[in-house]
N, C-alpha and C positions, 0 to 999 in steps of 0.2 A: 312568197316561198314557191319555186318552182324546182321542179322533178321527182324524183319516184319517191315512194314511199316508205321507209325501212322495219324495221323490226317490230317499235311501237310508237310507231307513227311520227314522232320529237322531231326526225332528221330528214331533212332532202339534198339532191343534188344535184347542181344546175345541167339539166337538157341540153342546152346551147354545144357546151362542150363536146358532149355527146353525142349532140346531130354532128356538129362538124367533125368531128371524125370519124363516123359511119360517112359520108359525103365523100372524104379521103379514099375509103375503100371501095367506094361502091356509089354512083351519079345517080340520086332519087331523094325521095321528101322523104322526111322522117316526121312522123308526129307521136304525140303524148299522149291516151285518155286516162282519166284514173275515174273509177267507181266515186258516186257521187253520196254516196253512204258514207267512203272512208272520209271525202274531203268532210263532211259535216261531222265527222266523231274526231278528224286530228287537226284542223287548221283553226284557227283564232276566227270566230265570225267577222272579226274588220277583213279579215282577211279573202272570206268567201268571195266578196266582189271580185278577185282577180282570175276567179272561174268561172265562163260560161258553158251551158248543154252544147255537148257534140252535136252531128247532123248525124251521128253513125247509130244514138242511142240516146234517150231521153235520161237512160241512168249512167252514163258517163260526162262528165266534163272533163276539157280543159285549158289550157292557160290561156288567158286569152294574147296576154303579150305574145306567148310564143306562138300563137297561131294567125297574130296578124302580121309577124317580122316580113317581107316579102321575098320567096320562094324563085330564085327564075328557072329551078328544073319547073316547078308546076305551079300555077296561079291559083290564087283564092277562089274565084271563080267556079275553074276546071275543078278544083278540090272536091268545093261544094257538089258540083255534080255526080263525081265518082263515089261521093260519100252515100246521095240519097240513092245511085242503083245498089251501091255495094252495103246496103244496112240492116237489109232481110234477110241475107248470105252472115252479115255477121250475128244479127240475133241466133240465127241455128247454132254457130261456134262457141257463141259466148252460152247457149241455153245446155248443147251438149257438150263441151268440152272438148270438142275438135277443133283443129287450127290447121289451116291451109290458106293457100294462093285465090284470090277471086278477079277474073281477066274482065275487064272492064271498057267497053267503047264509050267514050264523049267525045261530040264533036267531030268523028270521022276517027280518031285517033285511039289507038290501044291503049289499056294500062293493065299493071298487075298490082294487085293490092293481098298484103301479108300479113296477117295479127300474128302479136309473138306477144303472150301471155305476163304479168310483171306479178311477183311474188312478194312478201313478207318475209320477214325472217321464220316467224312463225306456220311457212307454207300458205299463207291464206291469198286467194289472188287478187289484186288491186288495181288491175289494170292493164293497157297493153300499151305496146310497140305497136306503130303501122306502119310500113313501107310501101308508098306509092312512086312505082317505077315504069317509065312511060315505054312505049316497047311500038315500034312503026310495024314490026312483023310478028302479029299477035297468033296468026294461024301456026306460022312456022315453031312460033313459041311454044305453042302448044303442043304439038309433035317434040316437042325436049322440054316437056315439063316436067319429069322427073328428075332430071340432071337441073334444071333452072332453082327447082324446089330446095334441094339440096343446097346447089349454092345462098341462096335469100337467107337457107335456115342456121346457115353456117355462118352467117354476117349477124343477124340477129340474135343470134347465142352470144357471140362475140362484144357484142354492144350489151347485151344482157349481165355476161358476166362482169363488163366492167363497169357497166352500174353496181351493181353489190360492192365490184370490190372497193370504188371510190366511197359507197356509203359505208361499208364495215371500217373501211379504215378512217372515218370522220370517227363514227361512231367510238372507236376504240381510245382516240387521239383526245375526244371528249371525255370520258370516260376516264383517262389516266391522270388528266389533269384534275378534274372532280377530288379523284381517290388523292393526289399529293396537296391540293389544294385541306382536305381536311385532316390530315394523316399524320403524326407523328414517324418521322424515317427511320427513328430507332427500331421503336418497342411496336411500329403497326397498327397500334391503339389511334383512338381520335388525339388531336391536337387542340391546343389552348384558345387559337381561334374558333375552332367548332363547338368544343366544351360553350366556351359564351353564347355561340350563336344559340346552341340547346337550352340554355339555363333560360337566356332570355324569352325563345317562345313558350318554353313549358312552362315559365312563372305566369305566361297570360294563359294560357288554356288551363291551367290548373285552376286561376282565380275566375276565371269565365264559367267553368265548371263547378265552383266550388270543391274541389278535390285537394285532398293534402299535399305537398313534396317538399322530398326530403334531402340533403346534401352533405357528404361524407368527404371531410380532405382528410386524406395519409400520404405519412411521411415514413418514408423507410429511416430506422435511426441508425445513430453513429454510420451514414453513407460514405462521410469523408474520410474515415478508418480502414473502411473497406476499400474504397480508392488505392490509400496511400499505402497498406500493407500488400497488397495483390496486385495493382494499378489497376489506372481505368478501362482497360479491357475486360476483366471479373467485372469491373461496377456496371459497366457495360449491359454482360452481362447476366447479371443480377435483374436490372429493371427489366431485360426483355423476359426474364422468367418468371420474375413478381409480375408481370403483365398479362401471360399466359395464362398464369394462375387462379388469377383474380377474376381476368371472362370468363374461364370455364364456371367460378362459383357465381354469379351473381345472372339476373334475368335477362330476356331480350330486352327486353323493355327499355333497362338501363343503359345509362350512356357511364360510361367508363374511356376517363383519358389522362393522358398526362399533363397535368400544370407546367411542370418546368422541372430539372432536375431530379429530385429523388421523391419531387410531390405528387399525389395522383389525386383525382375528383371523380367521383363516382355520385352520377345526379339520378334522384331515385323519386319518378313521377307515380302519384296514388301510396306514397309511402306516409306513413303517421311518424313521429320522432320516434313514439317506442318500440315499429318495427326497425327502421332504423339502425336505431340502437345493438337490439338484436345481429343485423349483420355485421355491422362495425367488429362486435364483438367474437361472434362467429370465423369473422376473416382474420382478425389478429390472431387468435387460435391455431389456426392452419396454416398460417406465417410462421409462428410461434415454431410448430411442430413439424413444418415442410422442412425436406433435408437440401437448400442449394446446395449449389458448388462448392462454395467457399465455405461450408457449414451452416452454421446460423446467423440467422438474419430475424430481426421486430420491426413492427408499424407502428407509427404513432396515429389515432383515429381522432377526429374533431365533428363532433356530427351538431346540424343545425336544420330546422322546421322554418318553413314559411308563413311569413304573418302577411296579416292584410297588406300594410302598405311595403313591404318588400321588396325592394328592386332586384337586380342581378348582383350589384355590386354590396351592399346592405345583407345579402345569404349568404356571401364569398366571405364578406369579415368576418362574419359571426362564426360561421366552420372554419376558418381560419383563425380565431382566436382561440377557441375549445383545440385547435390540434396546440396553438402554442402550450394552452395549459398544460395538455397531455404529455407533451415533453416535461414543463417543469415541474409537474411531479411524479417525476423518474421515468417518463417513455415507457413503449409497450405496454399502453391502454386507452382506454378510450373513455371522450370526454365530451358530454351531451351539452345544449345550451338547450336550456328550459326555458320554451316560448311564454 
């Protein structure tokens, strides 16, 4: 994993990139350190080996690949040497929070060395930019080091901003796919692959813990009535507002999503069957008496308790056979399975 840091820590972005097109703008070595704090709390320890101590700072590393690529504005070498004068000049920066230019002779030959700060989403700092730019007329430089500063700090900003914005937009890009990846596109709710993936870890933590849960299927009834009299834009909808409805009543805790068509599964960890119960019944009520669109609207509820040996699919029948009951004796009610 190489490059900056991002918001909580998860994402980076490849350097390489980066240098080369600071290079494009501007003929100097660009390097990377990051705070050797952050690598130990966000990088995978197989991972650590691919960071070694700066020469600049005992608490920064970094990458070693990118630091050994070979450089022809400036040698590994020469590096090393403008790192160990220029490391006392950065301890002050990095101790008080100032950042500036530190002009540097190795070898007979000038340089100018420039920390440019790297942030968190959260503001926190993580690390910096360094630009080491080799410069034959260091006196004369110095006499235009206000105009030189300016410039450096203009390219570094610029390189800074498009670190963020390549990491905001991974991050966002990940992020969206995550959300469609579990999401139902209708109703917004989870979807029948994440329902599973839910049911199945919380049937082990629930038996790990010995704790109860609980699982509720409804059926909105006569749905294909509704359909065929309104068409499927009312049924439509219909679910996105049975959807609505139904988060606002039930806890964080709970996982609420849609099965498939007019079915929903509400899986309810640390629930006993007879609280349960209780909500099944609770939310039929306020179906019952909610005013849609189309008027009124009933659920059918199938509610079922986890037994020892229980799997995912072995809790889905059993709440699926209590909602078929519930149907067949006349819908709009709810129908427990007594563990």
């Amino acid at each position: 994993m190489r490059g900056c840091i991002c918001r909580d820590g998860r994402a980076s972005y490849s350097f390489d990139v980066i240098r080369d097109f600071a290079r494009e703008l501007h003929s100097a070595r660009y390097e990377m350190i990051l705070k050797k704090s952050v690598i130990d709390e966000t990088i995978f320890k197989e991972e650590q080996s691919s960071y070694a101590t700066s020469t600049l700072s005992p608490r920064y590393v970094w990458d070693k690949y990118l630091h050994e690529i070979y450089d022809p504005i400036i040698s590994k070498s020469v590096l090393e040497g403008i790192n160990t004068l220029a490391s006392k000049e950065f301890e002050k920066f990095d101790r008080d929070g100032w950042y500036g230019i530190v002009p540097i002779v190795v070898q007979d030959r000038g340089y100018l060395v420039s920390f440019d700060p790297l942030f968190s989403f959260d503001r926190k700092e993580v690390g910096y930019i360094i630009t080491y730019m080799s410069d034959h007329h260091l006196i004369d430089l110095k006499r235009e080091f206000k105009v030189v500063m300016m410039m450096v700090s203009l390219i570094i900003a610029l390189v800074s901003i498009l670190i963020l914005y390549f990491v905001y937009r991974i991050r966002t890009q990940h992020d969206l796919l995550v959300k469609n990846a579990n999401t139902d596109q209708l109703t917004q709710i989870a979807n029948r692959a994440y329902l599973i993936l839910q049911l199945n870890y919380m049937l082990k933590t629930a038996r790990r813990n010995n704790h109860p849960l609980s699982l509720i299927f409804m059926d909105i009834d006569h749905f294909k009535l509704i359909n065929d009299t309104y068409g499927h834009r009312m049924g439509d909808g219909v679910l996105v507002e049975l959807s609505i409805f139904v988060s606002q009543c039930i806890r964080e805790s709970d996982i609420f999503g849609r099965w498939g068509g007019e079915e929903f599964v509400i899986i309810l960890p640390n629930t006993g069957l007879n609280e349960a119960i209780m909500l099944a019944e609770k939310l039929r009520m306020m179906v019952e008496s909610h005013q849609f669109d189309n008027g009124h609207v009933t659920c059918s509820f199938g509610v079922a308790q986890m037994i020892d040996d229980d799997t995912k699919e072995t809790l889905i029948n059993r709440a699926d056979r209590m909602l078929y009951v519930a149907k067949e004796d006349g819908r709009n009610r709810v129908r427990p399975k007594a563990n």
